[in-house]
MDAnalysis code that builds the backbone (N, CA, C; Angstrom):
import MDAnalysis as mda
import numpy as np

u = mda.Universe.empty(672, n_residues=224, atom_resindex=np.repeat(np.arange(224), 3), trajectory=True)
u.add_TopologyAttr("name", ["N", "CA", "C"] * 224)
u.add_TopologyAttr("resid", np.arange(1, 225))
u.add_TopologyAttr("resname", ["UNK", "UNK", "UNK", "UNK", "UNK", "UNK", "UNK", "UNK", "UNK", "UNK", "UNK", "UNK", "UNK", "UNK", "UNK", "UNK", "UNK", "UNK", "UNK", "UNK", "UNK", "UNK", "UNK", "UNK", "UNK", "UNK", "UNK", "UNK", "UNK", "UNK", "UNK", "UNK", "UNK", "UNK", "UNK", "UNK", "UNK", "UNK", "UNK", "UNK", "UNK", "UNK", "UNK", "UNK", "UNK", "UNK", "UNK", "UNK", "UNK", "UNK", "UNK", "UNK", "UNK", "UNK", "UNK", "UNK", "UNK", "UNK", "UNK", "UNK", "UNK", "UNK", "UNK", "UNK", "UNK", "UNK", "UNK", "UNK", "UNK", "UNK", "UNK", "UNK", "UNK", "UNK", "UNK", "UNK", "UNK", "UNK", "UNK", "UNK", "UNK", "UNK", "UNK", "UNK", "UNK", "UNK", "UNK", "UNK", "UNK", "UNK", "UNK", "UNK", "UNK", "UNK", "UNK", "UNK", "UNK", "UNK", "UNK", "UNK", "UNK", "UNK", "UNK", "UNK", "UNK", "UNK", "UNK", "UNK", "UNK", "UNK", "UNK", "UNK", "UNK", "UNK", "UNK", "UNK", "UNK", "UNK", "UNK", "UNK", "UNK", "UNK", "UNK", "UNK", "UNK", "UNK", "UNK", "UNK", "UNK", "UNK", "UNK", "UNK", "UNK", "UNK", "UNK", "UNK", "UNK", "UNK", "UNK", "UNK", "UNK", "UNK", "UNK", "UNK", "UNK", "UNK", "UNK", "UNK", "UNK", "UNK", "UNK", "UNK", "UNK", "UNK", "UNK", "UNK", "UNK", "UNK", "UNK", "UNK", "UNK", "UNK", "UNK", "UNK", "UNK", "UNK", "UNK", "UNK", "UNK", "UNK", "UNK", "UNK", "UNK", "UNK", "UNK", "UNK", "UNK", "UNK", "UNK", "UNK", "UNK", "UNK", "UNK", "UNK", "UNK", "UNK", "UNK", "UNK", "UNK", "UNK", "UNK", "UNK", "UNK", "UNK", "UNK", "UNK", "UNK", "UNK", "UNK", "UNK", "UNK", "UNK", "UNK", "UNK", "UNK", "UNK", "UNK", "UNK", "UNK", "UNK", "UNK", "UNK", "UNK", "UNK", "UNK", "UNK", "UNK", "UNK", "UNK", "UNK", "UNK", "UNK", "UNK", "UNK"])
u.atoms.positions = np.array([
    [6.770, -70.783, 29.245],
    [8.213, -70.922, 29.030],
    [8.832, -69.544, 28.817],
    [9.767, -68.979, 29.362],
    [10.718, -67.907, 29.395],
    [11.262, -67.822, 28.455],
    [11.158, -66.713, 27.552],
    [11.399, -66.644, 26.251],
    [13.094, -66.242, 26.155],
    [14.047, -66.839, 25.834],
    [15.512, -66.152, 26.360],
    [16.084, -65.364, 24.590],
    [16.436, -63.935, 25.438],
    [16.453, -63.006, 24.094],
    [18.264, -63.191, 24.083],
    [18.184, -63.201, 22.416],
    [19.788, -62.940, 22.196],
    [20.369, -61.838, 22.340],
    [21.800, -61.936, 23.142],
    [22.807, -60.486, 23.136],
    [22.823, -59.557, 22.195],
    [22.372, -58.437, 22.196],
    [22.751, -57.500, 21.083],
    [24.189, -57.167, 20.974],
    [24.597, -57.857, 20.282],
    [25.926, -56.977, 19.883],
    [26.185, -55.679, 19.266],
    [27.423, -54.828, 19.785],
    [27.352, -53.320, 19.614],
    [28.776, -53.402, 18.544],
    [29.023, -54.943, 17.830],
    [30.439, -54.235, 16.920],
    [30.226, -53.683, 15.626],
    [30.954, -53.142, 15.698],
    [30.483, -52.244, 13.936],
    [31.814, -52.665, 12.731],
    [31.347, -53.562, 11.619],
    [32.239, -53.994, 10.926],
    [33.101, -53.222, 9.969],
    [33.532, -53.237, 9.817],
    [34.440, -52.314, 8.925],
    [35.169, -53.559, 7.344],
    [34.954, -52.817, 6.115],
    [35.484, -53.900, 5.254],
    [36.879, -53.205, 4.744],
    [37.192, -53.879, 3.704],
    [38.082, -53.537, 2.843],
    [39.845, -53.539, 3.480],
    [39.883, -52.474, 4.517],
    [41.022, -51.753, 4.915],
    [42.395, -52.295, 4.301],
    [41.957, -51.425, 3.374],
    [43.439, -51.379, 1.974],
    [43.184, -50.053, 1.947],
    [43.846, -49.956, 1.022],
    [44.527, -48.851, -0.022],
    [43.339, -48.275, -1.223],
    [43.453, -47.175, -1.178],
    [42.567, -46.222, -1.771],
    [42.027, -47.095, -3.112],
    [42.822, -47.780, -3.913],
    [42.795, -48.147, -5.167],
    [41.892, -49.633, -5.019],
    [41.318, -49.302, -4.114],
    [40.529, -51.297, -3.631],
    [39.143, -50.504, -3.468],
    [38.486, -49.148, -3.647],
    [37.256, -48.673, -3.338],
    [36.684, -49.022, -4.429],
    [36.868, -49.540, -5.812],
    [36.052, -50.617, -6.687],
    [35.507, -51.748, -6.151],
    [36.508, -52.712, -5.303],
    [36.475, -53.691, -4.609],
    [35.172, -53.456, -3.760],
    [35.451, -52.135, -2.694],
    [34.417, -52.165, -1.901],
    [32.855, -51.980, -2.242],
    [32.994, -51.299, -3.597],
    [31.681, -50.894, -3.974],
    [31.254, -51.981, -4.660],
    [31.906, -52.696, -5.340],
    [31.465, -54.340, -5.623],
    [30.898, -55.023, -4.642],
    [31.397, -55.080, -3.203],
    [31.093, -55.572, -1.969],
    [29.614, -55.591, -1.387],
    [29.985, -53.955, -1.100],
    [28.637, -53.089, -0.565],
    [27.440, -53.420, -2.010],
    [27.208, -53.202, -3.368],
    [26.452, -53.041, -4.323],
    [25.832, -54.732, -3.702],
    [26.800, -55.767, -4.012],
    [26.055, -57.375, -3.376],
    [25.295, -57.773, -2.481],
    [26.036, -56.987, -1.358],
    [25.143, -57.249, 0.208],
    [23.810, -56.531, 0.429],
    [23.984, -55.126, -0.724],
    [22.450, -54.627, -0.854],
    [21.340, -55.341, -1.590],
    [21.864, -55.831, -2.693],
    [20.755, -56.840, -3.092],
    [20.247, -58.214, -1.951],
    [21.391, -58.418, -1.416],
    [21.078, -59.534, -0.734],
    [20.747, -58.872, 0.473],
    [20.170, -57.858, 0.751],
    [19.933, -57.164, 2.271],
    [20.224, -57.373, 3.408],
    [22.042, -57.464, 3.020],
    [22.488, -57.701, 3.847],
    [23.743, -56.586, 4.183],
    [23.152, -55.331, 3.725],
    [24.213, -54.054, 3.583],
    [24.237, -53.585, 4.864],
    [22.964, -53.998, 5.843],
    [23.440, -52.870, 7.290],
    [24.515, -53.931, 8.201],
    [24.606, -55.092, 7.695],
    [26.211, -55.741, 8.490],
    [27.235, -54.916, 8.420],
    [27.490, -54.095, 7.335],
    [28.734, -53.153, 7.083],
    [28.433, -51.695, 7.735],
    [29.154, -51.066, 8.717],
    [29.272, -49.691, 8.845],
    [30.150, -48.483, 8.452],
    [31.341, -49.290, 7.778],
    [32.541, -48.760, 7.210],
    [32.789, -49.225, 6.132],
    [33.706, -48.734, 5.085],
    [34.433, -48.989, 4.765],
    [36.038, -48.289, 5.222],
    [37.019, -49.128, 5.476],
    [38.535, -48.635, 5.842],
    [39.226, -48.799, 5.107],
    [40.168, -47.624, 4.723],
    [41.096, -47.218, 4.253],
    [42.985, -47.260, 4.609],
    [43.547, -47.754, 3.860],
    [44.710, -46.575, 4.278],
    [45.407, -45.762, 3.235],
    [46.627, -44.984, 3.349],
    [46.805, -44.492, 2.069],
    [48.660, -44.871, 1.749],
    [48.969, -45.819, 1.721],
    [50.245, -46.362, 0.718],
    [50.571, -46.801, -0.722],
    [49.583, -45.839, -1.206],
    [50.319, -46.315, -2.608],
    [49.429, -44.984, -3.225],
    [49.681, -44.669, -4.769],
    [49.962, -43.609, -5.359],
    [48.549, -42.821, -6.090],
    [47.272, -43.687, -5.260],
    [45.945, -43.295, -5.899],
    [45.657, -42.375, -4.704],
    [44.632, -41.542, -5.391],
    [44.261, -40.158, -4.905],
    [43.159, -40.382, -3.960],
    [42.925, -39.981, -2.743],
    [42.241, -40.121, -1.876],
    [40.707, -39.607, -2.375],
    [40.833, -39.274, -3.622],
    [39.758, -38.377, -3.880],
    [38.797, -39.543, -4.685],
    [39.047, -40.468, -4.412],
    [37.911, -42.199, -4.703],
    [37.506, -42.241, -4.065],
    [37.692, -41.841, -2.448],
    [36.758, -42.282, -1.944],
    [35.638, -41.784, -1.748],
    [35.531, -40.078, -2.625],
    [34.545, -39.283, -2.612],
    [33.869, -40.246, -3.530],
    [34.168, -40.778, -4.491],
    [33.100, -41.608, -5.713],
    [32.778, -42.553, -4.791],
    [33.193, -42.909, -3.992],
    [32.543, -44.504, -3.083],
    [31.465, -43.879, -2.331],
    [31.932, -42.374, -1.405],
    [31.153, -42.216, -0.650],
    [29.331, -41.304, -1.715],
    [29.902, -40.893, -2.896],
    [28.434, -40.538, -3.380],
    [27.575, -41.913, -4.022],
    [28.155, -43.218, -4.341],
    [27.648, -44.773, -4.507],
    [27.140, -45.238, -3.114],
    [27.553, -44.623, -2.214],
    [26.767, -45.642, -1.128],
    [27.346, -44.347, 0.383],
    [26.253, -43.418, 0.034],
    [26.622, -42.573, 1.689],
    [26.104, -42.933, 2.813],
    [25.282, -44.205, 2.465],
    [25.144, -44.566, 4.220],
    [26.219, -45.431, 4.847],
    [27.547, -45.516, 4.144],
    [27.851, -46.075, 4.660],
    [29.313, -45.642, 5.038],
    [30.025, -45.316, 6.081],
    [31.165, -44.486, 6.525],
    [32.272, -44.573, 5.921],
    [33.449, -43.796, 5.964],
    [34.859, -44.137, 5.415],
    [35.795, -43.853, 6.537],
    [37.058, -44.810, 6.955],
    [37.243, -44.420, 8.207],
    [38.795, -44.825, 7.831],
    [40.100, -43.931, 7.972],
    [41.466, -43.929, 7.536],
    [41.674, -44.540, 8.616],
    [41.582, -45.938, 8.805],
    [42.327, -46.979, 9.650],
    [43.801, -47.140, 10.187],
    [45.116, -46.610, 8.944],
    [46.226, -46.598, 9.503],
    [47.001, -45.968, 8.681],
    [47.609, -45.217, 9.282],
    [48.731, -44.423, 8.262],
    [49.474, -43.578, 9.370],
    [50.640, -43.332, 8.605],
    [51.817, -42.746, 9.351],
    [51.704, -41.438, 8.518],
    [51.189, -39.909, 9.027],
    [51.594, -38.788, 8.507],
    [52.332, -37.805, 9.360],
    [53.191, -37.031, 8.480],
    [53.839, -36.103, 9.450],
    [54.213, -34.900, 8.981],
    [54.665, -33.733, 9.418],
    [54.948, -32.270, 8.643],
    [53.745, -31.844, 8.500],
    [54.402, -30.412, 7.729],
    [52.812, -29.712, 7.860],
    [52.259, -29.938, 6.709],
    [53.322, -30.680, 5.595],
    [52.824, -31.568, 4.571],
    [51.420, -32.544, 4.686],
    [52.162, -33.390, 5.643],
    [51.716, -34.749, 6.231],
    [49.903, -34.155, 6.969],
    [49.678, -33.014, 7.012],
    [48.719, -32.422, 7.484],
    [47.654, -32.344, 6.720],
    [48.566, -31.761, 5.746],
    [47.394, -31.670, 4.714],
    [47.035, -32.190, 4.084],
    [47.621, -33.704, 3.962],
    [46.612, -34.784, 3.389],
    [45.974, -35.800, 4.543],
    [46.091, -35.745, 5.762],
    [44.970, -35.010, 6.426],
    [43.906, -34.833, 6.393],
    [44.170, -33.089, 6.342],
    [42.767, -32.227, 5.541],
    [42.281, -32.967, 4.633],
    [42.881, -33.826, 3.649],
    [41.903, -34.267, 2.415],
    [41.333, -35.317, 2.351],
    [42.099, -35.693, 3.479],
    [41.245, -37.344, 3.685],
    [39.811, -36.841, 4.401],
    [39.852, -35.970, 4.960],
    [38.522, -35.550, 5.969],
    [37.547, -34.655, 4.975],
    [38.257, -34.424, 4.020],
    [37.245, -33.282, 3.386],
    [37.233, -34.623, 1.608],
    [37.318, -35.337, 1.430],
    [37.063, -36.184, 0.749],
    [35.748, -37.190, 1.930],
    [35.584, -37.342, 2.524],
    [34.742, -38.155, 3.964],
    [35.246, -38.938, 4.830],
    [36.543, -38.713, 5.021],
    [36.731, -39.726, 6.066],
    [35.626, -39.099, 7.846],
    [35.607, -40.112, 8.108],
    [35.351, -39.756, 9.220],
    [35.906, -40.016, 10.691],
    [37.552, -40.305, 10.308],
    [38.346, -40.216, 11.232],
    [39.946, -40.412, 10.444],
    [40.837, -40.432, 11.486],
    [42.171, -40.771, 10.968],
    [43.098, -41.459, 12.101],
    [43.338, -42.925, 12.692],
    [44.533, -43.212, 13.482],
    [45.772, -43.596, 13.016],
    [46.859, -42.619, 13.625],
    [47.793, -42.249, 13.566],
    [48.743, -43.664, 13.523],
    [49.620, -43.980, 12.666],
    [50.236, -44.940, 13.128],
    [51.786, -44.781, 12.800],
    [52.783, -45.054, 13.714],
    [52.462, -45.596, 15.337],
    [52.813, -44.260, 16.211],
    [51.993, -44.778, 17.295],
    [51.392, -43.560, 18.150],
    [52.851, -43.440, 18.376],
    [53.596, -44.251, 19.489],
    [54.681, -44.250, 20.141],
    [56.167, -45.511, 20.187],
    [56.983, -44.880, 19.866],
    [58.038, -45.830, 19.850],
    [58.943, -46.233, 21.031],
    [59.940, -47.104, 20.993],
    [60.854, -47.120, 21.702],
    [61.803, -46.087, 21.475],
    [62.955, -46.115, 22.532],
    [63.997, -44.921, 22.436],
    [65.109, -46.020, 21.552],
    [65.168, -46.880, 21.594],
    [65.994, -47.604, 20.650],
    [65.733, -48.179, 19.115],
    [65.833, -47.566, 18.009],
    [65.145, -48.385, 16.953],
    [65.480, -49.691, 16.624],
    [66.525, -50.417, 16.798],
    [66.715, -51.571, 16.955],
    [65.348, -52.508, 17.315],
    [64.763, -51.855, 18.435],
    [63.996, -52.853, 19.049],
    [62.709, -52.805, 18.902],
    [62.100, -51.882, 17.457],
    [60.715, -52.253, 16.704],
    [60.964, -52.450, 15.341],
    [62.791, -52.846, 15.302],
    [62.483, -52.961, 13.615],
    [62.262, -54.681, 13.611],
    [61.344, -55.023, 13.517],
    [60.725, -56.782, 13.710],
    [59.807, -57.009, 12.839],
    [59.609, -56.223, 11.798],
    [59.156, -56.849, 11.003],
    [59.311, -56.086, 9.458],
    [58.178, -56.306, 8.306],
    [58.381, -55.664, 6.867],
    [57.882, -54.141, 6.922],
    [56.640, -53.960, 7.860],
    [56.030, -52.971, 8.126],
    [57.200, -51.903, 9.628],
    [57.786, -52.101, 9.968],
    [58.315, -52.035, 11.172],
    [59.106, -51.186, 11.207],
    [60.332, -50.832, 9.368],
    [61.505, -49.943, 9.704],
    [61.087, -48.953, 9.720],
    [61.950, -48.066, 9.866],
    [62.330, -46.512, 10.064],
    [61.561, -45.886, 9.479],
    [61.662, -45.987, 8.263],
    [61.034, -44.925, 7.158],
    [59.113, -45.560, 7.112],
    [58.943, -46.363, 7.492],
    [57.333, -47.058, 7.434],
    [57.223, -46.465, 8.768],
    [57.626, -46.810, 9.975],
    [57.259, -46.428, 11.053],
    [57.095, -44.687, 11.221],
    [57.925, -43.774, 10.456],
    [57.888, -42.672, 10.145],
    [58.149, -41.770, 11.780],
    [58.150, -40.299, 12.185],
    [58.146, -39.868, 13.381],
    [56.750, -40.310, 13.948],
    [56.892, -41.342, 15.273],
    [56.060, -41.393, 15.931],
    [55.590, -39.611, 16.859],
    [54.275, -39.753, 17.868],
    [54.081, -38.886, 18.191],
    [54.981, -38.403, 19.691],
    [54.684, -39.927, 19.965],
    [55.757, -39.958, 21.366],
    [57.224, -41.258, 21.594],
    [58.061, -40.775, 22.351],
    [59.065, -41.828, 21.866],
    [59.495, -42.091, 23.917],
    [59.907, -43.071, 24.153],
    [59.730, -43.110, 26.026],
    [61.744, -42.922, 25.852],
    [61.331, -42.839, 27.172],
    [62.840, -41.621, 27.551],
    [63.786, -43.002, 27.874],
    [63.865, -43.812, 29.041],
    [64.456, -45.096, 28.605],
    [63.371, -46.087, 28.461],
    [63.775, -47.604, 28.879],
    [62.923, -48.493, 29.168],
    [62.527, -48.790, 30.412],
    [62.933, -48.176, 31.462],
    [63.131, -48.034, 32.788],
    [62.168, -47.101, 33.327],
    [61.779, -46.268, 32.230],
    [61.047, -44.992, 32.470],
    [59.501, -45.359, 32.056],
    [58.606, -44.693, 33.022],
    [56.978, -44.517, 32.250],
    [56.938, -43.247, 31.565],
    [58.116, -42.253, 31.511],
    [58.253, -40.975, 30.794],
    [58.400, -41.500, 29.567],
    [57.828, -39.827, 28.961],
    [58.071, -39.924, 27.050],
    [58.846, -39.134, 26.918],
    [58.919, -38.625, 25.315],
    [59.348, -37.490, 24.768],
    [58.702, -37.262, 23.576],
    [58.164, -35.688, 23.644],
    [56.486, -35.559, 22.858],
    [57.398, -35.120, 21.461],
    [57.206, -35.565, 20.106],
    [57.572, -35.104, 18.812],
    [56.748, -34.000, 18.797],
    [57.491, -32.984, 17.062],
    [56.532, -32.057, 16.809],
    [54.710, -32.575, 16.348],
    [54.912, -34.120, 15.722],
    [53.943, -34.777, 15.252],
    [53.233, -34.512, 16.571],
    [53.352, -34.588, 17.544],
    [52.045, -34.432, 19.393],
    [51.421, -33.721, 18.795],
    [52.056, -32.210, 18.900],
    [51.130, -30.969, 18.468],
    [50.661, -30.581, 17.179],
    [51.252, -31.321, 16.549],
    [50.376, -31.167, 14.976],
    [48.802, -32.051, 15.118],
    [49.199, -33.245, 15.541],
    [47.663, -33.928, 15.346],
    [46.824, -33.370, 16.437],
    [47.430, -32.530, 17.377],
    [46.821, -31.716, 18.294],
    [45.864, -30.843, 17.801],
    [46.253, -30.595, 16.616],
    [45.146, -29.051, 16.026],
    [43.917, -29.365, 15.441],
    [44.215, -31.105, 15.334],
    [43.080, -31.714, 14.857],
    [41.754, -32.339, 15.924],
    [42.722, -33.219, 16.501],
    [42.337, -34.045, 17.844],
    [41.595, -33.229, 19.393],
    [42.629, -31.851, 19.870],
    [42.277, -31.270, 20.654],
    [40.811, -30.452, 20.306],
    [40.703, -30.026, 19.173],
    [39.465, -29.402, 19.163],
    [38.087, -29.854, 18.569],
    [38.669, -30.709, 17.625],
    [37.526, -31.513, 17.178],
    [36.975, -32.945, 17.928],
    [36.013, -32.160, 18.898],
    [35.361, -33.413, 19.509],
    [34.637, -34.771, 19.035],
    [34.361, -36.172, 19.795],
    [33.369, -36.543, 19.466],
    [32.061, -36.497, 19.292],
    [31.284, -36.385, 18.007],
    [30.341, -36.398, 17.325],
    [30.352, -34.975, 16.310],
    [31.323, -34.890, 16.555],
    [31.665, -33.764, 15.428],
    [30.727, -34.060, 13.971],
    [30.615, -32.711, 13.359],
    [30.589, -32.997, 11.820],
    [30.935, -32.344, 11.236],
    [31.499, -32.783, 9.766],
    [32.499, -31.806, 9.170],
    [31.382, -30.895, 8.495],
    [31.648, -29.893, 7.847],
    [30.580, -28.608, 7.583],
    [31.357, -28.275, 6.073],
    [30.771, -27.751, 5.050],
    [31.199, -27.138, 4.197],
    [32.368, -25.998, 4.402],
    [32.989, -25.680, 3.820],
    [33.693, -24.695, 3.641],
    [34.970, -24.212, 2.450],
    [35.581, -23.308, 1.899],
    [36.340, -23.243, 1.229],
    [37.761, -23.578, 1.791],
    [37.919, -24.831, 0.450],
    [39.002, -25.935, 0.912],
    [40.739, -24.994, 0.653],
    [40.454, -23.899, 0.297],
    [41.664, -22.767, -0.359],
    [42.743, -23.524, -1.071],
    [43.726, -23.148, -1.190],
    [44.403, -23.285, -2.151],
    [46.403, -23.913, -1.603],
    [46.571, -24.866, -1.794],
    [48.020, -25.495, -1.287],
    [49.319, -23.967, -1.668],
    [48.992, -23.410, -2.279],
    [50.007, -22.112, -2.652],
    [49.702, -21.304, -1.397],
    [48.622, -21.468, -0.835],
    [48.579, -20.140, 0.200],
    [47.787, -20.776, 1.225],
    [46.758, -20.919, 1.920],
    [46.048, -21.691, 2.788],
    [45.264, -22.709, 2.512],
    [45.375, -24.151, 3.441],
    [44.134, -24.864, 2.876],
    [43.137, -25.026, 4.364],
    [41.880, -25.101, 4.449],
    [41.167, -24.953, 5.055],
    [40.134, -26.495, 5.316],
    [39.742, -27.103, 6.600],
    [39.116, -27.989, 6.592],
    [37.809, -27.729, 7.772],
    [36.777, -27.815, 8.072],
    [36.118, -26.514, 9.014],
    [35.128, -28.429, 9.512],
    [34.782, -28.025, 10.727],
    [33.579, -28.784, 11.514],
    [32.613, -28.409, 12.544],
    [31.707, -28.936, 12.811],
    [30.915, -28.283, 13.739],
    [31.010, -29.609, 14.768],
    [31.332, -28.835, 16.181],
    [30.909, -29.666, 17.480],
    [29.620, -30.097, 17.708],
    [29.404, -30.853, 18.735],
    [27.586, -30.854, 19.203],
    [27.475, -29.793, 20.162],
    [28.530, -28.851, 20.012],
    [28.216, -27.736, 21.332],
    [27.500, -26.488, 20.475],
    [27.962, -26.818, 18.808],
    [27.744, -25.905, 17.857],
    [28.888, -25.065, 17.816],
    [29.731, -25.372, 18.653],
    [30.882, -24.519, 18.197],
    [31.340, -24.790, 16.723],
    [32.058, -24.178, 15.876],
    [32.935, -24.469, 14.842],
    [34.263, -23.968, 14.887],
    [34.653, -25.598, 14.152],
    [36.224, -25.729, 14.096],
    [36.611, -25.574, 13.010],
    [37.981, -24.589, 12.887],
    [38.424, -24.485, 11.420],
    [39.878, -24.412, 11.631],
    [40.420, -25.538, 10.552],
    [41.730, -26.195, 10.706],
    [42.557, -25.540, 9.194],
    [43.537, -24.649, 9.705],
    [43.742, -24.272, 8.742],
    [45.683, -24.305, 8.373],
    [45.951, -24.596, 6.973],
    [47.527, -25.103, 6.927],
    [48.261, -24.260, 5.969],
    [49.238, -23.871, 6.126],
    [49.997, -22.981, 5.440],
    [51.634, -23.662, 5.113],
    [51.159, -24.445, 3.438],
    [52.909, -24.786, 3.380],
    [53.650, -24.342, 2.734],
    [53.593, -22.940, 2.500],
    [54.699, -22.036, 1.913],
    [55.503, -21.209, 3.047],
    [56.508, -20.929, 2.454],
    [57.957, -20.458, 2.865],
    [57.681, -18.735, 3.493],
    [56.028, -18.358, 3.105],
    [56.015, -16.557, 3.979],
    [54.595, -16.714, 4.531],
    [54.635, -16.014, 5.544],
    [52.951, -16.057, 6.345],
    [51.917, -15.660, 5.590],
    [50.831, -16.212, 5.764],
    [49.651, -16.505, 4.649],
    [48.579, -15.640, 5.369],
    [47.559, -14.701, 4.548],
    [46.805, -13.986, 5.216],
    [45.530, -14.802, 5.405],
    [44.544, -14.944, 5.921],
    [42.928, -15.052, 5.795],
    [42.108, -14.406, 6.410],
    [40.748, -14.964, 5.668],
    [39.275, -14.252, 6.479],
    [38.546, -15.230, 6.367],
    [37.903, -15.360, 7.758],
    [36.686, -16.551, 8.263],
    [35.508, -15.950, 7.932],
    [35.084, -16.263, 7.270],
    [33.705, -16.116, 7.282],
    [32.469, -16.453, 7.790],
    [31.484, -16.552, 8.349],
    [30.379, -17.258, 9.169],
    [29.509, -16.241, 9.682],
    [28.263, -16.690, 8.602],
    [27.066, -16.004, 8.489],
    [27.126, -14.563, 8.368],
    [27.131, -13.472, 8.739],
    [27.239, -11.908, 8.387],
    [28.459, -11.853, 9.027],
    [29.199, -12.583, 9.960],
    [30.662, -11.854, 10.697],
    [31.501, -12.531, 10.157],
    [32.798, -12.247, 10.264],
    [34.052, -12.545, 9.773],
    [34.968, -12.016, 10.720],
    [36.570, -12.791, 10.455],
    [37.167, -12.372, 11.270],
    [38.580, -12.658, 10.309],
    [39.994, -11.899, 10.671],
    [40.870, -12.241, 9.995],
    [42.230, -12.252, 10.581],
    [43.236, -13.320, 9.845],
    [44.286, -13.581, 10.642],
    [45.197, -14.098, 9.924],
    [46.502, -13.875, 10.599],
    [47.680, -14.881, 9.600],
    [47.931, -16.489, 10.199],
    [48.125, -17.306, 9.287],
    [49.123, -18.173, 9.408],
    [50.923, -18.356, 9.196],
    [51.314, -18.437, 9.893],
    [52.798, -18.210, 9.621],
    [53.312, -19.233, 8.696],
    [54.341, -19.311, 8.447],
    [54.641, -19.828, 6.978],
    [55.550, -21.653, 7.726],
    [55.243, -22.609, 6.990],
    [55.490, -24.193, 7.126],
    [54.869, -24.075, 8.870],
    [52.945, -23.757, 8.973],
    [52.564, -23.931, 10.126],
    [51.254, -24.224, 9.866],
    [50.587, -24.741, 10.759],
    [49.023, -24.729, 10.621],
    [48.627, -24.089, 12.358],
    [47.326, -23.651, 11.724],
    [46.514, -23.568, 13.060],
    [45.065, -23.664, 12.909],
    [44.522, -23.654, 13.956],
    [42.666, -23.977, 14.555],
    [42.526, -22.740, 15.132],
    [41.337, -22.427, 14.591],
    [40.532, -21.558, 15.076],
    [39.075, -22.238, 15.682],
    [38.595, -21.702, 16.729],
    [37.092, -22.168, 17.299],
    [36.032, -20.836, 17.192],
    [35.447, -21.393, 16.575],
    [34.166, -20.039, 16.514],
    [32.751, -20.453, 17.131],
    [32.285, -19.820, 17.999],
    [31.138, -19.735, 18.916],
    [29.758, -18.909, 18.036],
    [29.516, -19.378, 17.128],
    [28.391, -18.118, 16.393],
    [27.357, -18.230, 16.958],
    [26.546, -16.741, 16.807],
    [25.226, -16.690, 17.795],
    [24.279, -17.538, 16.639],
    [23.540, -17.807, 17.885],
    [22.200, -18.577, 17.633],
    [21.864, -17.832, 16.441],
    [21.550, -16.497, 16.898],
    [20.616, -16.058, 15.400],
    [21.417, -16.070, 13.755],
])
């Protein structure tokens, strides 16, 4: 008799996806399903960030249970503010961030449909379409901001140590590609251009950020 094997399924569950202040919740969750060995069903826990607790729980979730991911499911950020928490969601562990909402209509009338929907929740999308008639957009400054993140930090990235600096003068969030390149995302939200120096392994290199800007740097370090 032909033994018939079941489909492997490839979905990866994700729990929680609330608000920072529910990572008790999750670690209640995750702590149960490990006794009951049933913790590798979960690959995430998801996040978002609307309400007034510090993203910095989910560093306590992620040292209670690091096999298991943190992934910023939905949020609307913007400015070079909006950047740098961001940076902290990634340097607390997230291991991603989608943007919400990517793209609007040119009329706001016609996505305010629901509680989640107005103006100020929907926040600057990245792209907004030119009419309804049109497959054209029109790219916000938000395009090129999540650009400094998105464009260089590939998939399978990993984030790497580095000095997180200081919100008065630069803050810094750094990763390594699988090419071994390294990425370093760096934000400046004061009012005069901010100096730095990269450091990596015996070389360094140094540069400004201009003032309410961020930028990426890519560094290629030798093998040795």
């Amino acid at each position: 008799e032909e033994f018939r094997k079941e489909p492997v399924l490839g979905t990866k569950l994700w729990i929680i996806d609330h608000n920072f202040e529910y990572w008790k919740k999750a670690d209640k969750i995750l702590t149960w399903l490990e006794k009951e060995n049933k913790k590798n069903y979960v690959n995430a826990v998801a996040y978002h960030d609307n309400s007034s607790e510090s993203p910095k729980v989910m560093e306590k979730l992620k040292a209670l249970h690091p096999d298991i991911g943190l992934q910023c499911s939905e949020m609307s950020k913007f400015g070079v503010s909006g950047m740098y928490d961001i940076q902290q969601y990634f340097q607390y562990g997230s291991e991603s961030y989608v943007y919400w909402v990517t793209m609007s209509t040119k009329d706001p009338k016609e996505h305010n449909q629901g509680p989640y929907n107005n103006l100020s929740n929907l926040c600057p999308p990245m792209l907004i379409e030119k009419s309804p008639d049109s497959a054209e957009w029109i790219t916000t400054p938000e395009y090129y901001l999540i650009g400094q993140f998105s464009k260089f930090i590939r998939p399978g990235a990993m984030r790497i140590g580095c000095t997180p600096g200081d919100p008065k003068t630069v803050t810094a969030v750094a990763f390594q590609n699988i090419d071994h390149s390294i990425v370093v995302v760096l934000i400046n939200q004061t009012e005069i251009a901010q100096s730095f120096i990269l450091k990596v392994k015996k070389k360094k290199v140094s540069s400004i950020v201009p003032y309410k800007s961020m930028s990426t740097l890519i560094w290629y370090p030798d093998e040795n």
